[in-house]
One Martini backbone bead per residue (centre of mass of N, CA, C, O) as a GRO file, in nm:
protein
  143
    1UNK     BB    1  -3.282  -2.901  -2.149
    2UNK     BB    2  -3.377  -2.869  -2.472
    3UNK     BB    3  -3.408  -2.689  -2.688
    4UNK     BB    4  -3.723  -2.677  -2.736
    5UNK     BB    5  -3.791  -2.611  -2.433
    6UNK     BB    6  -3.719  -2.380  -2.445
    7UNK     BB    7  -3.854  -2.199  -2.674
    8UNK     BB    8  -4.116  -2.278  -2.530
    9UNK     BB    9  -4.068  -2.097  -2.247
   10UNK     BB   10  -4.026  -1.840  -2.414
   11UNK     BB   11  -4.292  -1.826  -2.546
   12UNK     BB   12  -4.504  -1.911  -2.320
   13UNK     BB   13  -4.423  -1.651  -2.081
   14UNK     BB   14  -4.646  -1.411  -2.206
   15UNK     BB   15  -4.923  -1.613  -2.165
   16UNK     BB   16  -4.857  -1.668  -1.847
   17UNK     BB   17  -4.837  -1.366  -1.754
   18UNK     BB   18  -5.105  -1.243  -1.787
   19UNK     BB   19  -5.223  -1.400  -1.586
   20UNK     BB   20  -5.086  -1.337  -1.344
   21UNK     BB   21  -5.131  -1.003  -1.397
   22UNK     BB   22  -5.451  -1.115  -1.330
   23UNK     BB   23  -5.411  -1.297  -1.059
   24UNK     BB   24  -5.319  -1.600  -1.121
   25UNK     BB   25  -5.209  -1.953  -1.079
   26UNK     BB   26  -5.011  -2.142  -1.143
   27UNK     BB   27  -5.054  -2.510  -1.234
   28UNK     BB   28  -4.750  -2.720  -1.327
   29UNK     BB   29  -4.847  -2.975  -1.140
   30UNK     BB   30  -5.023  -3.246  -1.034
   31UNK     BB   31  -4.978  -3.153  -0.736
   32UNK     BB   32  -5.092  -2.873  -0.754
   33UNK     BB   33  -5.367  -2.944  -0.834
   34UNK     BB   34  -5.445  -3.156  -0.555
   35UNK     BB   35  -5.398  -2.916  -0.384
   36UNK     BB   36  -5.637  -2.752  -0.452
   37UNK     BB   37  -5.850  -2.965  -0.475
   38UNK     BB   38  -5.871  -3.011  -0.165
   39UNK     BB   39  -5.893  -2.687  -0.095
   40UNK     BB   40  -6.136  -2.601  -0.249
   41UNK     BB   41  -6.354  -2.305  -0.197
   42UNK     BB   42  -6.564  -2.178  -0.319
   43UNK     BB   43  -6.471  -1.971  -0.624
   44UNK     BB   44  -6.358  -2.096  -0.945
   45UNK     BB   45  -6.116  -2.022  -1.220
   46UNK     BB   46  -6.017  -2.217  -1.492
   47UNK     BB   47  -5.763  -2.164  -1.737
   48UNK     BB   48  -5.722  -2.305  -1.993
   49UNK     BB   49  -5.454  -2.290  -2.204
   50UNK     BB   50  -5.290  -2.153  -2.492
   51UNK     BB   51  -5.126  -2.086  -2.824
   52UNK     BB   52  -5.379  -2.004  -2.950
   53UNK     BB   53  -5.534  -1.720  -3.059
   54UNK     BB   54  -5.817  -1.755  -2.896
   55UNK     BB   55  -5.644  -1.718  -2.638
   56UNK     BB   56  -5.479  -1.422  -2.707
   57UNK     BB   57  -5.752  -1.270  -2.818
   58UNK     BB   58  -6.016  -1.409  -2.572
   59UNK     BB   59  -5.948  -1.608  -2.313
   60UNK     BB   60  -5.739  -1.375  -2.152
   61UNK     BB   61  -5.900  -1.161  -2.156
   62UNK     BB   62  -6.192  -1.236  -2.078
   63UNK     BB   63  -6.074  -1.334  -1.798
   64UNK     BB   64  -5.932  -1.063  -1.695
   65UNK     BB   65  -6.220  -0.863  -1.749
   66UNK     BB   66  -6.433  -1.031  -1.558
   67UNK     BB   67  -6.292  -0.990  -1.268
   68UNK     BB   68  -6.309  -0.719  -1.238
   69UNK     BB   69  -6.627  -0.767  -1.166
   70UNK     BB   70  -6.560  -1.075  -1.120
   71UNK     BB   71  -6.414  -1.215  -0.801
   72UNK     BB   72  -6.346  -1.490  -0.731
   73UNK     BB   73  -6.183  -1.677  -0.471
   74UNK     BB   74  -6.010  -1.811  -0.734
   75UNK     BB   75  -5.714  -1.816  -0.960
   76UNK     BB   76  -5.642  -2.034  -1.223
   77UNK     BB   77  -5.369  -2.222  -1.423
   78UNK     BB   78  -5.345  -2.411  -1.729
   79UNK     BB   79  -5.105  -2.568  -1.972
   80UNK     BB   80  -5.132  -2.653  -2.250
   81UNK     BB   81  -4.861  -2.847  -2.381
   82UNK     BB   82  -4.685  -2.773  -2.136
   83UNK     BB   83  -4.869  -2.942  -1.869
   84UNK     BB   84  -4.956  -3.199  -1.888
   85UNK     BB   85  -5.039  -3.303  -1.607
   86UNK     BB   86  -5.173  -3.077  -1.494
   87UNK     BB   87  -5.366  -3.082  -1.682
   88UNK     BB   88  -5.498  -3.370  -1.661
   89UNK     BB   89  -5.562  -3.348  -1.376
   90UNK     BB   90  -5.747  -3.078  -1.414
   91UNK     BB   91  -5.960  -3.278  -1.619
   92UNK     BB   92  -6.064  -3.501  -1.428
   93UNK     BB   93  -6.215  -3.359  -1.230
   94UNK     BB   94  -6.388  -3.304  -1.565
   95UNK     BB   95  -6.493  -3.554  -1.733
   96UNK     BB   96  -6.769  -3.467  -1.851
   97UNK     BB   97  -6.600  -3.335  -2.028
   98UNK     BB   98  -6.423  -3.238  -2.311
   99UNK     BB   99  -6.137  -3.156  -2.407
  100UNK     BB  100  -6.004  -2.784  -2.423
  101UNK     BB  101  -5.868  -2.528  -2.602
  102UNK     BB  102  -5.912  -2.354  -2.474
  103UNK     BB  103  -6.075  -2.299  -2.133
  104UNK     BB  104  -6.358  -2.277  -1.843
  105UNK     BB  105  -6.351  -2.320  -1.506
  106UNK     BB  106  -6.626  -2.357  -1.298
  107UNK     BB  107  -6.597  -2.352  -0.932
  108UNK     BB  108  -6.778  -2.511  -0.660
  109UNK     BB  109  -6.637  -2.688  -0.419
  110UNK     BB  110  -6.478  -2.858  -0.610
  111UNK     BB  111  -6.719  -2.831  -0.816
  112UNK     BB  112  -6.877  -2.828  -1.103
  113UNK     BB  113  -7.043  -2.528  -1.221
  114UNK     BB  114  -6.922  -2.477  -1.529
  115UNK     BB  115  -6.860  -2.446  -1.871
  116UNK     BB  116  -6.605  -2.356  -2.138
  117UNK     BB  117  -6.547  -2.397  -2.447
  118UNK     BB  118  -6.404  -2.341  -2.749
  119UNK     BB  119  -6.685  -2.350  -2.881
  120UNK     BB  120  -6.743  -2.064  -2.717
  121UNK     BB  121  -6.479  -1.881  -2.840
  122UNK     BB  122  -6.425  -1.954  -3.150
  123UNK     BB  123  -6.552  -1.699  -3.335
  124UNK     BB  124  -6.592  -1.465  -3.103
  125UNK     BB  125  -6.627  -1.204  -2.949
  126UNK     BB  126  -6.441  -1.105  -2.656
  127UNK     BB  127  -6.733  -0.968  -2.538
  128UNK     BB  128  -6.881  -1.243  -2.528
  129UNK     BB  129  -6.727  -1.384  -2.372
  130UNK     BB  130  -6.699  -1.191  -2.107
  131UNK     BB  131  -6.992  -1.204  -2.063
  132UNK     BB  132  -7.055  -1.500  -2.038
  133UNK     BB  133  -6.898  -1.528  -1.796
  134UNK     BB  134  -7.000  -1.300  -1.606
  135UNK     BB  135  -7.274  -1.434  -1.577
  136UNK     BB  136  -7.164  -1.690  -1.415
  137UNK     BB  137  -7.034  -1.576  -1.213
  138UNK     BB  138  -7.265  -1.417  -1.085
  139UNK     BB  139  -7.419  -1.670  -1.011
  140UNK     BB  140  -7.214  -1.858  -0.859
  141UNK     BB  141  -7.127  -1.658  -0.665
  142UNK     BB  142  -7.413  -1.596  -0.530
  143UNK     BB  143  -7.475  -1.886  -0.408
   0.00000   0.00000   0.00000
């Protein structure tokens, strides 16, 4: 590993634990995403993160928040930017959206069931963005 990919490693990691510490699992490789997505039935959250202001600000928190009132049946997360392969493996799956970071996509059973993109996020209120997930989330786990 080369300084520049430690520095990032380090810079990156609590970012990626905020979400871990509220219950989300890293899918970090191709492979790890493949294999939830050939697996995923019920309702999933899936988060893709990035290092950018409105992930640390609004993207992060509020689906922290959204799931403690409403928790799909998994939560996962990849990281733009530091888990490339795994970022577009996981965005192939949902191909007819435009990629964004952050960005929050709501599975049933293994199908996009709502996107919510970075332009719904950055430059809103983080109570705004935490309300708007959990009104999809109760839709779509209710279904």
């Amino acid at each position: 590993m080369n300084a520049y990919d430690e520095y990032m490693r380090q810079v990156t990691q609590p970012m990626r634990q905020e979400l871990v510490d509220a219950g989300f699992t890293q899918l970090t490789t191709a492979d790890e995403v493949n294999e939830f997505m050939a697996e995923q039935k019920g309702t999933a959250l899936v988060v893709i993160n990035s290092v950018c202001g409105c992930a640390a600000g609004l993207a992060r928190p509020a689906a922290s928040q959204a799931i403690a009132e409403v928790k799909p049946d998994q939560l996962v997360t990849v990281f733009a930017g530091q888990d490339p392969e795994a970022t577009a493996t996981m965005r192939a799956f949902f191909d007819e959206v435009p990629p964004s970071s952050p960005s929050m996509a709501i599975l049933k059973d293994g199908q996009l069931a709502y996107f919510i993109p970075r332009e719904n996020i950055e430059g809103f209120p983080m109570e705004q963005v935490r309300d708007h997930l959990t009104d999809v989330l109760k839709q779509v786990c209710a279904e």
